[in-house]
N, C-alpha and C positions, 0 to 999 in steps of 0.2 A: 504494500500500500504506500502509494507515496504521499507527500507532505498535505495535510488537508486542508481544504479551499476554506473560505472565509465563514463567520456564520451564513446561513443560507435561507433563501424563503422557506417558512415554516411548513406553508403546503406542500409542499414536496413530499412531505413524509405521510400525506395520506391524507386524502379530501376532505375525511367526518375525521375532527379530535375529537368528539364525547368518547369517554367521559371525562376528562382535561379538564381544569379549570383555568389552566393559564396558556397562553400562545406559545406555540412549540417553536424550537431554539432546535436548529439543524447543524452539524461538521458536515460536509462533504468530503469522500476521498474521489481523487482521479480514480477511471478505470482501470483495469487490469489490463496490461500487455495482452497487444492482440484483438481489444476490442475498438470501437470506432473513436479517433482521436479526438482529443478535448470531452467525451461523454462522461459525465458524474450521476454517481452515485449515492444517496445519503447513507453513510455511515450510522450516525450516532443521533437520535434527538432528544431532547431534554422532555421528557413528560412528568408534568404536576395534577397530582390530586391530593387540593387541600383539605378537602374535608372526608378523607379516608378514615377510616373506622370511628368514627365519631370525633373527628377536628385532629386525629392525629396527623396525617399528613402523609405525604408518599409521595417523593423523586424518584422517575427512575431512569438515567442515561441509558438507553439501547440503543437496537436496532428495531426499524417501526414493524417489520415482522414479528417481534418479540411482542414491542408495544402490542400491535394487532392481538396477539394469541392469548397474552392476557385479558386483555377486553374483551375478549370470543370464548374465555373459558370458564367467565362471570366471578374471576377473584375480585373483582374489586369491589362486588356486592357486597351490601351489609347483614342483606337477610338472611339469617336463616332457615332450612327447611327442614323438616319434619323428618326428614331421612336423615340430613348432615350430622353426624357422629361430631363434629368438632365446633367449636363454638368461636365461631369470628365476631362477637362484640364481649369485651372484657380489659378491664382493666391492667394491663401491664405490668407486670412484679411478680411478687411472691404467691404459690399456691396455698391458698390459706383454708386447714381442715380444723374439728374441734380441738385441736392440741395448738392454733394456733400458726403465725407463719411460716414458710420455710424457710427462709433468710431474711438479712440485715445487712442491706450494705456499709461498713465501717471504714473508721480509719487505720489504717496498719503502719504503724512506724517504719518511717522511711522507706516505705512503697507505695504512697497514696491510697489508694482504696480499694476494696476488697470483699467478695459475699461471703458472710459466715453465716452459718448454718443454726438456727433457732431451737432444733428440735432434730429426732431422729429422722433421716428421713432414707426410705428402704430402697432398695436396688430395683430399677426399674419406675421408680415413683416419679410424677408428673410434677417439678420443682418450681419452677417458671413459665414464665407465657411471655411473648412478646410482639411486637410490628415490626416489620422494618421503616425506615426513615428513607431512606435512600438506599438504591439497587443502582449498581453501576457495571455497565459488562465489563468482563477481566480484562479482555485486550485493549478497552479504552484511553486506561494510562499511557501504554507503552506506545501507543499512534499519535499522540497527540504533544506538540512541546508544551512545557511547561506553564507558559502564560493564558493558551488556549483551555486546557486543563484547569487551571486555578477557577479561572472563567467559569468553568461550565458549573464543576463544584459549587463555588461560591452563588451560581446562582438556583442551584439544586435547594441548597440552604434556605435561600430569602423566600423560596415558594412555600417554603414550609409554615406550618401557622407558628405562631411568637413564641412561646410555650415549649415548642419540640424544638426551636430553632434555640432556645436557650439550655437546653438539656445537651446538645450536640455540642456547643461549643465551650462547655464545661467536660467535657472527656478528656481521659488522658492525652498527650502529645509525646512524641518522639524527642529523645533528648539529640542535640544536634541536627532538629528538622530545619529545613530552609525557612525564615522567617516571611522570605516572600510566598510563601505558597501554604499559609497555615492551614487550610481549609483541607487542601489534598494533603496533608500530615493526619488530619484526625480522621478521616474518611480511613485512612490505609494503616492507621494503627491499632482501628477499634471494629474493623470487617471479617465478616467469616464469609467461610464460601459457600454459594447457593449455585442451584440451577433454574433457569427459567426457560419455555420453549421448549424444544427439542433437546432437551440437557444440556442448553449450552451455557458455560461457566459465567456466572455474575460473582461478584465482591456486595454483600451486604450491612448497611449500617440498622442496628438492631439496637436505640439506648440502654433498653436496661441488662440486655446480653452484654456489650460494651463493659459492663461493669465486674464482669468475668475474667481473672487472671487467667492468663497462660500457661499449662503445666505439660509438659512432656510424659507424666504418668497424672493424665488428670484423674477426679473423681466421678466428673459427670460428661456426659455428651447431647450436641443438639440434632434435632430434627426437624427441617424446614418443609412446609407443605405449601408445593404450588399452587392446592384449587384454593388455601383462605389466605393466602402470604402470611403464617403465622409460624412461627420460630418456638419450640418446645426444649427446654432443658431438662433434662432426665438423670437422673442419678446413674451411673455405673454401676457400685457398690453400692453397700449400706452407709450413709453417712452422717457422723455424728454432733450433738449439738457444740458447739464452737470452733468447727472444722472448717475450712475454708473450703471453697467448692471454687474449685475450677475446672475449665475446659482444654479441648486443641483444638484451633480452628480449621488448622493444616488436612488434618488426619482424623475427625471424628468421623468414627465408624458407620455414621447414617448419613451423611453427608449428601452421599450418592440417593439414598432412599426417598422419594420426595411421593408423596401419598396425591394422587389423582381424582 
């Protein structure tokens, strides 16, 4: 893919934006070698829906095929039906039973923040719930320079409602991140990996997942579901109360399993 063309008219990426609530923001890449010279392509477009599962919000950098499939596959509905096993309106955080929450996000001396664990909570047990904030396809960093980038980020951000827009920019950051480009620092420090489409790899921003250490022998693992875009934290093992619960975004063993 060579260097991509400037923002672009928004139509391009497809006549109907519903259900969009903002004007779509286009990359163009030149075509591939071999096809007719000077013809583009849309790449990448920025789609917002600010009032995604009750005002939380939802950026998602694609491709308008991806776009398309989501909107054709009715994740971004709010209702639930009568069949749907999984529940797309709820409140984000901890799974709370009669004993009470399952975590606490804390402070941890000299590593900022941290979820600990309030209670026992058993192997295989449903810990967390979450939305994502922002979905960005993988390859999109790597196509795009740096200012162009910041660009799209930072404006993925501002569609967001105020609320989630200020939960994101309270996450951790990379020590030694470019100061120029803070926005793609916290995107790429606090993302797991999803699949959207036809399996094809997106980077995830998910707040209160965000909140989840990194551990190479974690305790728990996520599972993301295409049909509600809802992100599950699961216990591994048994884990106990004042235990830290973390995850691997890398290598969590459901990664791949996205429920239809």
């Amino acid at each position: 893919m060579e260097c991509p063309l400037p923002l672009g008219d928004p139509q391009k990426a497809g006549d109907n934006v519903d259900p969009w609530t903002h004007e779509l923001s286009c990359v163009y890449a030149r075509s591939e070698q071999g096809t007719p010279s000077g013809q583009a392509k849309a790449a990448y477009c920025l789609f917002a829906h600010h009032t995604f599962r009750g005002n939380h919000g939802l950026s998602i950098t694609t491709s308008p095929e991806i776009a398309a499939d989501i909107v054709a596959s009715g994740a971004l509905e709010d209702m639930e039906d009568s069949w749907d096993w999984e529940r797309r309106i709820f409140t984000p955080g901890p799974v709370v039973t009669d004993k009470g929450p399952s975590y606490a996000v804390k402070d941890l001396p000299g590593r900022g923040k941290g979820v600990i664990a309030q209670r026992t909570i058993r192997q295989g047990e449903i810990l967390m719930l979450d939305h994502p904030a922002v979905l960005v396809a993988s390859d999109f960093s790597s196509q795009m320079q740096p200012e162009m980038r910041e660009t799209f980020f930072r404006r993925a951000l501002s569609q967001l409602p105020r609320d989630t827009q200020k939960r994101l920019v309270n996450l951790a950051r990379s020590d030694g991140a470019d100061p120029l480009t803070p926005v793609y620092d916290i995107v790429t420090t606090n993302t797991c990996g999803v699949f959207l489409g036809d399996n094809v790899a997106h980077i995830g921003l998910f707040p209160e997942v965000s909140r989840l250490n990194h551990a190479c022998k974690p305790n728990a693992f996520f599972r993301f579901s295409q049909r509600t875009l809802t992100m599950q934290v699961i216990a591994y093992r048994d884990i106990h109360a004042g235990e830290e619960i973390t995850i691997n975004c890398v290598i969590s063993p459901l990664v791949g399993l996205i429920a239809r």
